[in-house]
Each structure stands twice: as structure tokens, then as C-alpha cells.
C-alpha positions in Angstrom: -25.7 0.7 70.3 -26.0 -1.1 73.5 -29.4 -2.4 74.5 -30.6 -1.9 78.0 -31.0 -5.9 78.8 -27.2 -6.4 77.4 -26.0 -4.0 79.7 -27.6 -5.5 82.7 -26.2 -8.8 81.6 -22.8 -7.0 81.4 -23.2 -5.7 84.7 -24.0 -8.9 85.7 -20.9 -10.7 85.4 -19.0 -9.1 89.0 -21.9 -10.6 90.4 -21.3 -14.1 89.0 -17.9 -14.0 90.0 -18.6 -12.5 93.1 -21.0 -15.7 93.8 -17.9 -18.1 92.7 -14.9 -16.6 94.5 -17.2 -16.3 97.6 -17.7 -20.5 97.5 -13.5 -20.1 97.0 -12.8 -18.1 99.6 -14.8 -19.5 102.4 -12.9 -23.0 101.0 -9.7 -22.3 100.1 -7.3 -22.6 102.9 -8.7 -25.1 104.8 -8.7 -27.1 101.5 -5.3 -26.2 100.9 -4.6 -28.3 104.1 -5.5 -30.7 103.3 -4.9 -31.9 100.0 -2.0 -28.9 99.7 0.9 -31.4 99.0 -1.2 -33.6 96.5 -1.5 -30.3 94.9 2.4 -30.0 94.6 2.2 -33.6 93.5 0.0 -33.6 90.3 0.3 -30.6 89.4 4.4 -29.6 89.4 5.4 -27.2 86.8 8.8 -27.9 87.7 8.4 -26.9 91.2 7.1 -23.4 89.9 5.7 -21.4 92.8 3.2 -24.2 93.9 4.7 -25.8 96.8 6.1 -22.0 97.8 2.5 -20.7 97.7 0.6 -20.2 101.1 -2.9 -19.5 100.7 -4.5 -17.7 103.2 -8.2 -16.6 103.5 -7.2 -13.1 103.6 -4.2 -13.2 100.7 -6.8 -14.9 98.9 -9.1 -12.1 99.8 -7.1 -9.7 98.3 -6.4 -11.5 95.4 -10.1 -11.5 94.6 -10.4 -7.9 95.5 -8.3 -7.0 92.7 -9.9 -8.8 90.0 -13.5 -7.8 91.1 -11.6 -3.9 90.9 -10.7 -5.7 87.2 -13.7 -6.8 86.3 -15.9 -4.0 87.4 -13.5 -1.6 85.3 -13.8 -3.6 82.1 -17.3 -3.8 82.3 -17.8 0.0 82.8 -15.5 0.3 79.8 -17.9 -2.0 77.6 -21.3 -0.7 79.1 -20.0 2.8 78.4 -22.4 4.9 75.5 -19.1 5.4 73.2 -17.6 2.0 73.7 -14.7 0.8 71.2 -14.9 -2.7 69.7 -11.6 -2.8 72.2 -13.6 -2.1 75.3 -15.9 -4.8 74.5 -12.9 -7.2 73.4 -11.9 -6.8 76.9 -15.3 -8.1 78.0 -15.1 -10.7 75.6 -11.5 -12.1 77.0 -12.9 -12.0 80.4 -16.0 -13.8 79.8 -13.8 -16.6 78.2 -11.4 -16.5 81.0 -14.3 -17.3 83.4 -15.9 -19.7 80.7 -12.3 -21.5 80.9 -12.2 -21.4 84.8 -15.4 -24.0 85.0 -13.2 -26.4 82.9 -10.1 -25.6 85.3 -12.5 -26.5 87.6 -14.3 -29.6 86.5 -10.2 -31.1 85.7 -9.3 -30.4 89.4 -12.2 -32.3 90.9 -11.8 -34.9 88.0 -8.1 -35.1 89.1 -8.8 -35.0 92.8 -12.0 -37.7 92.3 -13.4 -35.0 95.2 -14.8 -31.9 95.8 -12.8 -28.5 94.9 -13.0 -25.5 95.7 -15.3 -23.7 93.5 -16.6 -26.1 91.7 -19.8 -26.0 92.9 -20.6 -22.3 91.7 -18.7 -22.9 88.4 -20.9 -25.6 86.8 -24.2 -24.2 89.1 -23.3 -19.8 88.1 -21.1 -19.6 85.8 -21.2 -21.9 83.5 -25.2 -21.1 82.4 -24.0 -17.4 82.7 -21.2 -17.6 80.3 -22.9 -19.6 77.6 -25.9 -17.3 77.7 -23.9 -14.5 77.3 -21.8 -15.9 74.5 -25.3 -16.1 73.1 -26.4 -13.1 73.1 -23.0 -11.9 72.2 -23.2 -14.3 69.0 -26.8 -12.4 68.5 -25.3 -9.3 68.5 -22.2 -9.5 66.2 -19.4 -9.4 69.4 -18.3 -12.6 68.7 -18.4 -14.9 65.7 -19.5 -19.2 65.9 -16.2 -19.4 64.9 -14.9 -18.0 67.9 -17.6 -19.7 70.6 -16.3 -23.2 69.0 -12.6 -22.4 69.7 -13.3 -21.8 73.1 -15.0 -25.1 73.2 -12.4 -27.0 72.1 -10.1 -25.6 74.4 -12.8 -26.4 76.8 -12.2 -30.2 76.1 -8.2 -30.2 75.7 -8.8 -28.9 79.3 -11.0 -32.2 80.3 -9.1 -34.5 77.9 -5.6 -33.7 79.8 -7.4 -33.7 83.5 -8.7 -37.3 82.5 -5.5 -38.4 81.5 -3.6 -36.9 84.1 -6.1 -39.1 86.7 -4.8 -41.9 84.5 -1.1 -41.2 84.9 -1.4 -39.8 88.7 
């Protein structure tokens, strides 16, 4: 059964990422401007889609439209009065996702040795969001410590590879 103060932490996650890609959005393109071909630069998967990108306020917009629409549905699904341990798995994987995109975060501004966008709400929102609710998801049995460490470490491959990629770059 799903307590009352779970689901309003549930329910609080659009809000957190609304808070994020809000700091994004109002960032983004003029960011993109500027350091757009540095971008290309230290981060090239083989030329994959990065240098044809264009990033636009409004594309961007849309982009974030669709995973609000994304998050909103999965946490309907796991707030729901018969939820399936699949509905809340799906909360679960989007909680880690965001818990991830602090990291993605930190390595961008660790490779950039400046601000990027987003980081600011990520370390400040998000971060203290997500590891309260892995928390109280520990407390109640959604996920195991197992599971919160391997996020961790992937956490820190994350950081280890931005701190050598400043090296390299």
C-alpha cells in the first residue's frame, strides 16, 4: 500500500524536473553558441549527430514537453491504488535517470572548467530530491542497498571519465 507522504513525493518528481529543465531551457541555446563547437570537440562520438544538432529554445521546448508528458504518465502509473511492481520499476528507472543526469552534469562543467547548463538545479534540486527518495524507497522495500550502490558507482565512472577526459582535452 502506498502511503499518502510517498505519493506526494512521487508526484513531486515533474516538479523537480520541471525546476531543472526550466534553468536548461532559458540556457541552452545561447550556450550552445557559444561553446557549441567545443561541444563537437570533446565530446565526438564519431561525429554522431552532435555537430548536426541545432538547439533551439523552442525544439528544446518540445523536447522537454515530451518527457514532462513521460514523467507525469509514469508517475500516475506508480501512484495509482492497484500499482504493479512494473509501474513502480518505471518510477524507479526514472528516478535513476535523473539521479545520473546530476553526474552528466557535474562531468560537463568539470570538462568545460565553466558553467553548464543545468547544473545549477542539478546539484541544488535534484540531487537532494533523488537521494531522499532513494531513501525512502530503500525504507519501503522498492529498491534494495544493493541497487542504490550500483547507481553510485556508476555515478563515479561518470566523474572518473569527465576528469580524465579534462586531462586528455
Amino acid at each position: 500500500m502506498l502511503t499518502g507522504s510517498l505519493k506526494r513525493i512521487i508526484w513531486l518528481f515533474p516538479v523537480v524536473f520541471l525546476i531543472h529543465d526550466t534553468e536548461e531551457l532559458v540556457f541552452i541555446e545561447s550556450w550552445l553558441k557559444n561553446y557549441g563547437g567545443a561541444l563537437s570537440e570533446k565530446v565526438d562520438f564519431g561525429g554522431f549527430l552532435l555537430n548536426k544538432m541545432v538547439w533551439t529554445t523552442p525544439r528544446f521546448a518540445i523536447a522537454v514537453a515530451v518527457l514532462f508528458a513521460l514523467i507525469c504518465l509514469v508517475c500516475y502509473h506508480a501512484t495509482r491504488p492497484n500499482a504493479t511492481a512494473k509501474d513502480r520499476k518505471w518510477f524507479v528507472i526514472a528516478v535513476t535517470a535523473l539521479f545520473l543526469n546530476v553526474f552528466t552534469h557535474l562531468a560537463q562543467a568539470v570538462l568545460f572548467q565553466s558553467y553548464t547548463p543545468g547544473v545549477a538545479t542539478a546539484v541544488a534540486v535534484i540531487l537532494p530530491y533523488t537521494l531522499y527518495v532513494y531513501g525512502r524507497l530503500r525504507k519501503e522495500g522498492w529498491v534494495s542497498a544493493a541497487f542504490v550502490r550500483s547507481i553510485w558507482s556508476v555515478a563515479g565512472i561518470i566523474m572518473a571519465l569527465s576528469i580524465v577526459g579534462t586531462a586528455v582535452f
